[in-house]
KEKE-3310 file (N, C-alpha, C; in steps of 0.2 Angstrom, whole numbers, plus 5000, padded with zeros to 4 digits):
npx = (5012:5030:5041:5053:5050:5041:5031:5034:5047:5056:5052:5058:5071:5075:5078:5090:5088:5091:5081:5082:5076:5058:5040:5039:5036:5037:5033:5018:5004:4993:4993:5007:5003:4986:4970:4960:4947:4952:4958:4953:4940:4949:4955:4941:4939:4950:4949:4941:4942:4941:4943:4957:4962:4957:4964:4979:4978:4976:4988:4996:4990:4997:4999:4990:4970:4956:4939:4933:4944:4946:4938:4937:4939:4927:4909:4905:4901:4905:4918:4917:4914:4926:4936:4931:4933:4948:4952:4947:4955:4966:4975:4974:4975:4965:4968:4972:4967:4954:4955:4962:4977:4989:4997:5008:5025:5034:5028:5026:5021:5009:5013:5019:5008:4999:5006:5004:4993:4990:4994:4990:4977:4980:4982:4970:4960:4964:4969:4982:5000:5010:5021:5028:5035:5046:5067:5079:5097:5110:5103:5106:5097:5094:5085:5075:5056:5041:5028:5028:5019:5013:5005:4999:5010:5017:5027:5024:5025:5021:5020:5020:5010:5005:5007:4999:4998:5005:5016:5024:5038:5048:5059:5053:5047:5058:5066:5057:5054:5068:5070:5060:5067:5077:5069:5063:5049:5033:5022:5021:5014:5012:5004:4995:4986:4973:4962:4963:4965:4975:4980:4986:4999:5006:5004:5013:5023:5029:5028:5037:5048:5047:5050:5042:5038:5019:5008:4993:4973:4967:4957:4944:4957:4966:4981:4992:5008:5017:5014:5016:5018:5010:5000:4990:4976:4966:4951:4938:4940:4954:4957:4950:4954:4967:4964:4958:4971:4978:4971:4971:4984:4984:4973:4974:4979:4974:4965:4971:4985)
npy = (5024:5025:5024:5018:5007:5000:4987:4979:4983:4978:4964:4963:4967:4955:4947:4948:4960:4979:4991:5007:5017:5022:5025:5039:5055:5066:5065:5063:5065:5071:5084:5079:5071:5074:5078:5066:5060:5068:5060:5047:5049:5052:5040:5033:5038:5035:5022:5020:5017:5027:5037:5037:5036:5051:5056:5054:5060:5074:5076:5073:5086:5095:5109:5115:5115:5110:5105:5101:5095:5081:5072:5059:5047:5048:5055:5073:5076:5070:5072:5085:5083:5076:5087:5096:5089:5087:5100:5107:5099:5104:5102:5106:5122:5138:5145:5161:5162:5153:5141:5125:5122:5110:5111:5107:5106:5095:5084:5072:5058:5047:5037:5034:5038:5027:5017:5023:5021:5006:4999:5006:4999:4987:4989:4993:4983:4972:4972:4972:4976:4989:4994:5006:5011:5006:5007:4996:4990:4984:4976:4964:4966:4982:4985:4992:4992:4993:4990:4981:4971:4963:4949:4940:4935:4933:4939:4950:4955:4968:4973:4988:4993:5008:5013:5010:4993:4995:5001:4993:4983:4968:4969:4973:4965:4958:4964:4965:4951:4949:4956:4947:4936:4941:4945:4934:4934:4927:4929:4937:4950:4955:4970:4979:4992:4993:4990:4982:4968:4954:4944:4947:4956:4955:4944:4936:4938:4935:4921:4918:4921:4915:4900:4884:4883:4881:4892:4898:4901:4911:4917:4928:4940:4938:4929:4914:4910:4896:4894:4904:4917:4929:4938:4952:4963:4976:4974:4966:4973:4983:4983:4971:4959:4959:4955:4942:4937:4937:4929:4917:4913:4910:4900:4885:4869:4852:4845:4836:4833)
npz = (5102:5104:5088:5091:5103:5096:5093:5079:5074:5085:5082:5069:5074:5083:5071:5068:5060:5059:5059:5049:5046:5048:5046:5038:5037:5028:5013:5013:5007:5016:5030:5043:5062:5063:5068:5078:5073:5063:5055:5056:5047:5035:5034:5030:5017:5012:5008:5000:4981:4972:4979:4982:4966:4961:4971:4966:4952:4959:4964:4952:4945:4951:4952:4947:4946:4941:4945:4933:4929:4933:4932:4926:4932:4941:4946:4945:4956:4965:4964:4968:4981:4985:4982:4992:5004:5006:5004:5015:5026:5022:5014:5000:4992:4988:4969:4963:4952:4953:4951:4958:4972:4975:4992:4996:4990:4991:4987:4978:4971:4973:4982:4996:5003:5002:5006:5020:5023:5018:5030:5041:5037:5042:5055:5060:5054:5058:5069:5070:5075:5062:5053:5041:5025:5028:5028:5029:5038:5029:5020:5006:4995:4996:5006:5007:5014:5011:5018:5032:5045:5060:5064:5072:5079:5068:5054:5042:5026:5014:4998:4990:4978:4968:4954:4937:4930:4919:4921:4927:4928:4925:4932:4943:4949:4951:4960:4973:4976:4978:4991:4999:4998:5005:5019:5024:5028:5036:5028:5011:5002:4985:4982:4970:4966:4958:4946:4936:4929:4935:4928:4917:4914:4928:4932:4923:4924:4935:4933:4922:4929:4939:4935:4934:4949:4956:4952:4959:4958:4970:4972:4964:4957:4966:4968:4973:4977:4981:4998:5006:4997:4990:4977:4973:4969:4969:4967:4974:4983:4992:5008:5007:5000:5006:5019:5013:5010:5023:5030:5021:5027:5042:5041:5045:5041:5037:5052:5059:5052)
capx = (5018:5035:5042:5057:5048:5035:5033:5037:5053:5056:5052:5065:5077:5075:5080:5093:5089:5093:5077:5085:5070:5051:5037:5042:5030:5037:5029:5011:4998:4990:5000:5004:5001:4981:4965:4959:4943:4950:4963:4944:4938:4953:4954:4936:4941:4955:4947:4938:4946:4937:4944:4963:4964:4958:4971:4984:4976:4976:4997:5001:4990:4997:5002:4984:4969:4948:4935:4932:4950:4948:4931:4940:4935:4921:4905:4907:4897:4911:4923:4918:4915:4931:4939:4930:4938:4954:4955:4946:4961:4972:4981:4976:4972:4963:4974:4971:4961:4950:4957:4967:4984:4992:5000:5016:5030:5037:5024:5026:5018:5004:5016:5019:5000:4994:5009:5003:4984:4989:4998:4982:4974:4984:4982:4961:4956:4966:4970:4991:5006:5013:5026:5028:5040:5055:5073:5082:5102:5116:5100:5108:5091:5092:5083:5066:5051:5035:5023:5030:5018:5015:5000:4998:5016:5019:5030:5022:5028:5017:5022:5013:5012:5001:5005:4996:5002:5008:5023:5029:5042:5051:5065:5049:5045:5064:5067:5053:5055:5076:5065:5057:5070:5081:5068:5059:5044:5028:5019:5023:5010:5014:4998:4994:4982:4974:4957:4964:4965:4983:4984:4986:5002:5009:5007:5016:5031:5029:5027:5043:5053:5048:5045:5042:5033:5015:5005:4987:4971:4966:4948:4945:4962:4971:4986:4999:5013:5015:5011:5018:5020:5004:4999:4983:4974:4960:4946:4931:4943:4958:4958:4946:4960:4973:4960:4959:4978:4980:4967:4977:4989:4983:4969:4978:4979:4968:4966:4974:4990)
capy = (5020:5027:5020:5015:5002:4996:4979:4975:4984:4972:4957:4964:4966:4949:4942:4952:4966:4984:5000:5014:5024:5019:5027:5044:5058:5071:5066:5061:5070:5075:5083:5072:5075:5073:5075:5056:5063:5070:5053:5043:5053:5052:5031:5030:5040:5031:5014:5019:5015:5033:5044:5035:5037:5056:5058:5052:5064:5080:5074:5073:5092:5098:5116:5119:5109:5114:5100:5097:5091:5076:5068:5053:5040:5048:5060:5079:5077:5064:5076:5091:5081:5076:5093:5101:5085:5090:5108:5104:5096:5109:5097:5110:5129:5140:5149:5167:5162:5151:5134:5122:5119:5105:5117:5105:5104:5090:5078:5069:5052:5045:5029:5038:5037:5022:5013:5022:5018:5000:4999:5007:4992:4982:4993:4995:4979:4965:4971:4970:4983:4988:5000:5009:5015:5004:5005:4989:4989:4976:4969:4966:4969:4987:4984:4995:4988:4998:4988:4976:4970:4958:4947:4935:4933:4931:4943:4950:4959:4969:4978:4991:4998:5012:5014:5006:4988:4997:5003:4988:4980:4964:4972:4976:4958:4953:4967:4960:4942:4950:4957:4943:4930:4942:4946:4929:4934:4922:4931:4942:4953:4962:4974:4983:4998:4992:4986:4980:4961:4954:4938:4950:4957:4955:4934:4933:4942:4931:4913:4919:4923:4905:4893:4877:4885:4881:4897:4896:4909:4911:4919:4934:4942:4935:4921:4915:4905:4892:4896:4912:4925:4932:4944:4953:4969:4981:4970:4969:4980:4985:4978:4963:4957:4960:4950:4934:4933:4936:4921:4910:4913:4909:4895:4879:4862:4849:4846:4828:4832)
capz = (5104:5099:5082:5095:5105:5092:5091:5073:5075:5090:5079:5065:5076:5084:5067:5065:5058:5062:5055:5048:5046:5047:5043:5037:5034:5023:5009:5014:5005:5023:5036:5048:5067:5061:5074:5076:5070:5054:5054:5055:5040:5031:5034:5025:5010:5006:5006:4992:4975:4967:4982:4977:4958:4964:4974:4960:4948:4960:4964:4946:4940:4959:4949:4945:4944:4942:4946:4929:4927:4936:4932:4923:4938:4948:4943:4947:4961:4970:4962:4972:4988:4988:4984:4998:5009:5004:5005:5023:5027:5023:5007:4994:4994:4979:4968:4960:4947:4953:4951:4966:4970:4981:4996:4998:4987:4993:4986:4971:4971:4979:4985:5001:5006:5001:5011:5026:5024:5020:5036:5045:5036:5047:5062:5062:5052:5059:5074:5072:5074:5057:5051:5033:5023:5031:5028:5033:5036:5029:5016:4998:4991:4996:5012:5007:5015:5010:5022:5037:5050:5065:5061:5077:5080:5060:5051:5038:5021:5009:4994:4989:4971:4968:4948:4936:4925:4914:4922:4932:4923:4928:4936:4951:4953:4955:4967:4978:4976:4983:4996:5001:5001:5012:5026:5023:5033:5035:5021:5007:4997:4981:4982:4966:4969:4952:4945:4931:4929:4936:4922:4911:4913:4932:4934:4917:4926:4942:4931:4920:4937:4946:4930:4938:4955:4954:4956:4958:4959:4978:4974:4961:4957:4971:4966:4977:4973:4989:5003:5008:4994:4986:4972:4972:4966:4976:4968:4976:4989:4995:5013:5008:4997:5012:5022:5012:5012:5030:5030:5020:5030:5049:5041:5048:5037:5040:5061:5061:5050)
cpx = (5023:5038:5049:5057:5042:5038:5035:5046:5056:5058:5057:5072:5081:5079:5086:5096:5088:5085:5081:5080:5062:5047:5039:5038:5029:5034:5024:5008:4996:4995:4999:5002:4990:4976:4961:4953:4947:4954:4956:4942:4942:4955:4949:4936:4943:4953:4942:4942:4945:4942:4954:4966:4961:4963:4976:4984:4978:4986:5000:4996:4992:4999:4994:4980:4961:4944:4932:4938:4951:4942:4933:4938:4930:4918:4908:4904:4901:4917:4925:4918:4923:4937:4937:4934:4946:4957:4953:4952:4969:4977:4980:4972:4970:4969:4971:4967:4955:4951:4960:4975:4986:4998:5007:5021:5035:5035:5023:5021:5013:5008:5015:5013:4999:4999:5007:4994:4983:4993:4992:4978:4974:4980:4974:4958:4957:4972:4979:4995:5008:5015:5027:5034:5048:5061:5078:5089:5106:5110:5102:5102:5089:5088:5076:5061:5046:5031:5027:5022:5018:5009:5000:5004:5021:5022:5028:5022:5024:5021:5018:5014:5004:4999:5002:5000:5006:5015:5025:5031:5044:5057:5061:5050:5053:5066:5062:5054:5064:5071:5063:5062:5075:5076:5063:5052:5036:5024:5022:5018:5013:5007:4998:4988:4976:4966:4956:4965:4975:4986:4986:4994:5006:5009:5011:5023:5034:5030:5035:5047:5053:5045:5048:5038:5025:5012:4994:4981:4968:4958:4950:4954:4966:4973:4991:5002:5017:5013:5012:5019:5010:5003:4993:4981:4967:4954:4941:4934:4951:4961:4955:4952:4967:4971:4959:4966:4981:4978:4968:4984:4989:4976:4974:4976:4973:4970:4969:4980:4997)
cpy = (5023:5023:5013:5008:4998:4989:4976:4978:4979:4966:4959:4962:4960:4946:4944:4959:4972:4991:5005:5018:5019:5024:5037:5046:5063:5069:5063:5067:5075:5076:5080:5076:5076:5071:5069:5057:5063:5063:5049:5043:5050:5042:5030:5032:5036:5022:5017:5020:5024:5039:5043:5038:5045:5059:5059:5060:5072:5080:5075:5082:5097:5106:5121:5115:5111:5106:5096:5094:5084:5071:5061:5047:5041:5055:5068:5080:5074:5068:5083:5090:5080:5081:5095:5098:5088:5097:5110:5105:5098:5106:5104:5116:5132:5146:5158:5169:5158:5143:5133:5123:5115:5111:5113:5104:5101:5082:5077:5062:5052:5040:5030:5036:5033:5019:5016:5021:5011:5000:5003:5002:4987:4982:4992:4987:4973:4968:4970:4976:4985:4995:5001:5012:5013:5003:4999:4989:4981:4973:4968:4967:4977:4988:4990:4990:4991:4997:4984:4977:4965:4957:4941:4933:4932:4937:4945:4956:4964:4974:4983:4996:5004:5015:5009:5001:4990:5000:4999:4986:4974:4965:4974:4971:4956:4957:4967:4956:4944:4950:4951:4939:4933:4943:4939:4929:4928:4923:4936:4943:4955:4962:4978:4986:4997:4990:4981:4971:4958:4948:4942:4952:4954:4947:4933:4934:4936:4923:4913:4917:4916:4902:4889:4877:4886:4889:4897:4902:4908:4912:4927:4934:4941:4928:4922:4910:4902:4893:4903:4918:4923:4938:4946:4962:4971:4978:4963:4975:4978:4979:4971:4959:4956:4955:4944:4933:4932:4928:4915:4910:4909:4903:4889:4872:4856:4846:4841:4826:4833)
cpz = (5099:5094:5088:5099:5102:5089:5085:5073:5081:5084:5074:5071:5082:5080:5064:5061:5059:5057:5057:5050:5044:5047:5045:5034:5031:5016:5007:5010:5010:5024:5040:5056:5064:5069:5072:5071:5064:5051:5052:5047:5034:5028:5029:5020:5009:5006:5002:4988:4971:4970:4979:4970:4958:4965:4969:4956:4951:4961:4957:4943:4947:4957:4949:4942:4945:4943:4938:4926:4927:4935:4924:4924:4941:4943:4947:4953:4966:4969:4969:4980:4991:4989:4991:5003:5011:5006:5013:5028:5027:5017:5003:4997:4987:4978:4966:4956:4946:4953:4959:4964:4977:4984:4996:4991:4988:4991:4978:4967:4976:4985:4994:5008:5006:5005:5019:5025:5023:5028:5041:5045:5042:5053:5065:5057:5055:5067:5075:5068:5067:5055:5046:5031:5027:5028:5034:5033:5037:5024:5007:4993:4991:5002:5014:5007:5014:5018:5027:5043:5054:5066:5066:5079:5072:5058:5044:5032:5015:5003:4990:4984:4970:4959:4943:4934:4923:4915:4928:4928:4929:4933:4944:4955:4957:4961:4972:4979:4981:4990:5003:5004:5007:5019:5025:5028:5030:5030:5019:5002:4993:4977:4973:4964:4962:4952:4937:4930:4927:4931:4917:4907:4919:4933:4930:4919:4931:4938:4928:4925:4942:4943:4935:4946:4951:4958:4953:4960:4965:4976:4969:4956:4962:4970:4972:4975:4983:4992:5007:5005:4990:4982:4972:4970:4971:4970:4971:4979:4992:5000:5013:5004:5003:5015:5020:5011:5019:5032:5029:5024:5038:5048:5040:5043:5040:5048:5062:5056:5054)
residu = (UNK:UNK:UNK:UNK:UNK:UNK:UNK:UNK:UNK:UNK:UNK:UNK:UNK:UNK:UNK:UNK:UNK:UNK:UNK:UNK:UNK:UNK:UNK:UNK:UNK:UNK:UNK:UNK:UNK:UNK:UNK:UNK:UNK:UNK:UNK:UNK:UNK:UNK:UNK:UNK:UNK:UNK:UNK:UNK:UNK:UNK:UNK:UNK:UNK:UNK:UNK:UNK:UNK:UNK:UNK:UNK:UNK:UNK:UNK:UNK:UNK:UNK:UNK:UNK:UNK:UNK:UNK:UNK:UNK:UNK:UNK:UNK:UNK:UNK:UNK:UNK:UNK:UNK:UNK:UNK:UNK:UNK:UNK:UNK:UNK:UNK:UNK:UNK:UNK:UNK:UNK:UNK:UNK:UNK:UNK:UNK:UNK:UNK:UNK:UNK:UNK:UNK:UNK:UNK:UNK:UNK:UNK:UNK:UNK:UNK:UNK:UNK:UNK:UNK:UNK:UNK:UNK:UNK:UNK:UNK:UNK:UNK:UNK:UNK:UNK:UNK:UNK:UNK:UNK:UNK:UNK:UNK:UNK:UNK:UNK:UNK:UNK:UNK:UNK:UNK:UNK:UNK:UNK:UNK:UNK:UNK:UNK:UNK:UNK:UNK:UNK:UNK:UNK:UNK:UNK:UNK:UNK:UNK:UNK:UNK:UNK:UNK:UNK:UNK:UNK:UNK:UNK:UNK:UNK:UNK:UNK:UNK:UNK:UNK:UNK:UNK:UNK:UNK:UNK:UNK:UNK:UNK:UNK:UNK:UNK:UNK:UNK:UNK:UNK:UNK:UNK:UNK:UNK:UNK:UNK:UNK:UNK:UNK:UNK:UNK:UNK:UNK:UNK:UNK:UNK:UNK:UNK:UNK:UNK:UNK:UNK:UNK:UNK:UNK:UNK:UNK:UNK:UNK:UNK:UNK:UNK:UNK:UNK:UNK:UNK:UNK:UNK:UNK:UNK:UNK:UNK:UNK:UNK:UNK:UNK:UNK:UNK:UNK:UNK:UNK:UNK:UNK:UNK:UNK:UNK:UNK:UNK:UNK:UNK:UNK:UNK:UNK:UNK:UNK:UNK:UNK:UNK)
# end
């Protein structure tokens, strides 16, 4: 379906607002254009947490980079698998002397990726349209969307951080929270690609930012603060985490309210 007639852009522009540019693929790890096949493949890596924090790692030594570089999150046996994946794929090529190198110079960050694998989430888990990497015009927030999909008719926001705690500052939260209140959609994620435990640093941001809103813990590492925004982390997973806020979102109040 072309970007032109997809349904989330539709429901944007329903409520007013205009996409500049949506899902844009200069600087994807893969190249785009992918046979479904290697697209398949490439889906069930990146739902692992191992094959992610990899990626990150081959992104940031992208100059030059040998299989015992990277054995920081996974054994050298998961390491070489997913090189060969990679180099499969055409991402990276060997250099001169025997190490890798990432063939694009275009590619800096993981964010890029993980915005279009969440948004496959959408697409292959729950069955609804979703567009990545949106620019929004006229929004005083800035009007970048990472994630937007269309979840039963519901409009639906995700943000999606790929660094770890340690480099979200409060200045993230309140440019989300703008975010939110400008496209006020039915739900609003802020994802953090993380396995690190969210009270730790990210709810203290969120409680500071809305003293007086109760927020509460949904299950795990998953808090939401009332009913439409949620905070959560890839513990147990990723899209299972996406999958219990969807749920909170379309499980109905009691049947006789």
């Amino acid at each position: 379906m072309r970007n032109e007639n997809h349904p989330v852009r539709e429901m944007l522009r329903r409520r007013g607002f205009e996409v500049l540019l949506s899902n844009p693929t200069q600087y994807l790890l893969f190249p785009p254009g992918l046979d479904p096949a290697f697209e398949d493949e490439l889906y069930l890596m990146l739902r692992k947490y191992s094959f992610r924090i990899f990626a990150r790692e081959v992104i940031k030594r992208r100059k030059s980079f040998r299989a015992e570089d990277l054995l920081k999150y996974s054994t050298i046996e998961w390491v070489e698998k997913y090189l060969s994946f990679l180099f499969g794929l055409g991402v990276i090529e060997k250099t001169e002397d025997g190490a890798y190198r990432l063939k694009s110079d275009a590619v800096f960050s993981f964010g890029d990726t993980l915005e279009w694998f969440v948004a496959r989430v959408f697409e292959r888990e729950f069955a609804s349209p979703a567009l990545w990497g949106v620019r929004l015009a006229g929004v005083s927030s800035g009007g970048d969307y990472d994630v937007v999909a269309a979840v039963e008719g519901r409009l639906v926001y995700v943000e999606v951080k790929s660094s770890p705690p340690k480099n979200i500052e409060e200045q993230d939260i309140a440019a989300f929270l703008s975010r939110v209140y400008a496209l006020r959609p039915s739900l609003a994620v802020f994802l953090e690609d993380t396995r690190l435990r969210m009270k730790d640093k990210i709810i203290p941001f969120f409680e500071s930012m809305l003293e007086g809103r109760a927020i509460r813990r949904v299950q795990g590492e998953t808090f939401s603060v009332g009913e439409k925004v949620f905070v959560t982390n890839s513990v147990p997973g990723l899209a299972a985490n996406l999958s219990l806020c969807v749920k909170e979102l379309l499980t109905p109040g009691d049947f006789w309210d």
